[in-house]
Structure formats: C-alpha cells, structure tokens
N, C-alpha and C positions, 0 to 999 in steps of 0.2 A: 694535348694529353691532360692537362689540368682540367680545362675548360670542360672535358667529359668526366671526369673526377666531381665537379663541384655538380654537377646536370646530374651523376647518379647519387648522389648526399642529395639536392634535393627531392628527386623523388622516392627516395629510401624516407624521408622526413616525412612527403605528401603522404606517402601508403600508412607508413606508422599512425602519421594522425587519423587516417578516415579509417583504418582497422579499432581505433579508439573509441570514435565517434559511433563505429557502428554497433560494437560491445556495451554500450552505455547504455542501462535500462531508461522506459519513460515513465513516467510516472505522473499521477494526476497533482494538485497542488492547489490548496484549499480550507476557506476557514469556515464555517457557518456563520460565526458569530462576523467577520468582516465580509459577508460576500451571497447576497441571495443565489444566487445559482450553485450552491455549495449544501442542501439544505440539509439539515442533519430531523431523524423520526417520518424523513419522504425519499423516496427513490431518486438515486443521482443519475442524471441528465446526462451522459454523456457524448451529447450532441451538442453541446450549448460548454462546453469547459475543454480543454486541449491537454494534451499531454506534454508534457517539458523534459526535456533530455535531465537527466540528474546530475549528468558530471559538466552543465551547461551553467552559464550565469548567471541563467532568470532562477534556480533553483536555490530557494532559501536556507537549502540543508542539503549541502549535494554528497551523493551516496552510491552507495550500490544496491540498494532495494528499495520497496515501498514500503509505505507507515499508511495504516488509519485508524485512526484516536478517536475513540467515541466516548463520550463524557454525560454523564445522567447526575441530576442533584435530587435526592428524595424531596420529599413532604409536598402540600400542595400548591404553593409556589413556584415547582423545581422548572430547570431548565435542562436544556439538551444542548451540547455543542458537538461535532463531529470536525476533525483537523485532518485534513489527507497530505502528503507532501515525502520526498525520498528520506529514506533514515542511512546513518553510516556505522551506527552501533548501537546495539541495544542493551536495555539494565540486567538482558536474561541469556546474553550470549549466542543466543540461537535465532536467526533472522529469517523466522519462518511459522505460521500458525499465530495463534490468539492467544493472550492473555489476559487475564480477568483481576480485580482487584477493587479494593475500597475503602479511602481515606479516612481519617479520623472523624470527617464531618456527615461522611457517609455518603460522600459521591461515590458513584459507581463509575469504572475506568475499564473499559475495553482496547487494547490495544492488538491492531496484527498488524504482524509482516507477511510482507513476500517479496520471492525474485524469480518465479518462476515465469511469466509473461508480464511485457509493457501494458502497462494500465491500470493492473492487478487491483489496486486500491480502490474502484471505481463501486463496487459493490457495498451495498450498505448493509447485507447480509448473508451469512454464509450458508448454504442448501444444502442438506444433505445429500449424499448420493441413495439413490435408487436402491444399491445392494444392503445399504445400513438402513433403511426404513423395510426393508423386506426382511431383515435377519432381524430386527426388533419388533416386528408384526408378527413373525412365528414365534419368536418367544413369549413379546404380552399372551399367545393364545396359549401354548404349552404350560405357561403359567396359571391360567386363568381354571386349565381341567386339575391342578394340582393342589 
C-alpha cells in the first residue's frame, strides 16, 4: 500500500514537471556586441542560433517572455548593438509590443516584448500587416484629392 502511494507521488511530481517544462516559452538569447551570429542593422539567422527554454539554466534572465533590445548611438561614429534574451518584468508593465525611447546622450532604445509564440524575438523587424498598408494607401489618396 505505501509502496503504491510513494509510485503515485512520484509520477504526480514527473507529470507536474514536464507540464512545466512544456509551458515554458523559448526564447532566442544574444548579444551583438559579444557574438557574430547575433548581428544587429543585418537579418537574424535563425538557422545558425537555438532557442533556450527561459525557465531553463542556460537562460541569463529566465522569464516568461521574450526581450529585444535595439540600441543605436547618433553622430558619425555611432554604433548599433541589438540584445535578445527572455525578460520577467518590464519598466512599462505590459509584456507585449515595442517601446521607443532616448537617453540623455541621444542613443536611441528600442525595446519589445513578446509571449505570444517560441522564438518571437528572432525578428529584427516588425512588418506591417497587409490590412494597415491598404487602409493607409486609401487614405494617403483620399488625402491627396482634399
């Protein structure tokens, strides 16, 4: 009787964990400035970089979404860095969409989340949709007879 007591505790323990495991977004994880295959101002490779479980080890900031951090410095020396990696809170509350902003020295800081699909961070650019380039195509012209 025990002997089946402690046989159902552990796989009540097993299931828990791999229902964990399976919930855990992945997320890309990446520096530009430490890592050529990470490049930041070129399309990311996602052939050549792996996705890392976020609530896993290898994960330098383990979370429940993704982050990617794009950094630009003006004038004609400037640089670029781009940082991808899982976030667990953000300065804006809402872990979802882009935010824009610009330091006192006048870098420019692009920052999004997401947690809507594994990998999300992989894009170095966001596209618009098809219905929002056609509803602003009618409008530039309705504009243009006015």
């Amino acid at each position: 009787m025990a002997s089946n007591l402690l046989a159902m505790a552990y796989v009540a323990i097993l299931f828990a964990c791999l229902i964990g495991a399976g919930m855990a977004i992945q997320c890309y994880q990446c520096d530009s400035n430490e890592d050529e295959t990470c490049p930041s101002g070129r399309a990311f490779d996602t052939s050549v970089n792996a996705m890392l479980n976020c609530n896993g080890f290898e994960a330098d900031v383990p979370g429940q979404f993704c982050v990617k951090i794009y950094q630009e410095s003006p004038g004609w020396g400037g640089w670029q860095k781009t940082t991808r990696r899982c976030g667990s809170r953000t300065a804006f509350g809402v872990a979802w969409g882009c935010r824009w902003s610009w330091d006192y020295t006048g870098v420019f800081r692009e920052t999004c989340y997401c947690e809507d699909k594994d990998g999300c961070n992989s894009s170095s650019q966001k596209n618009p949709s098809f219905v929002f380039l056609l509803v602003s195509s009618v409008l530039c012209i309705i504009w243009s007879f006015l």
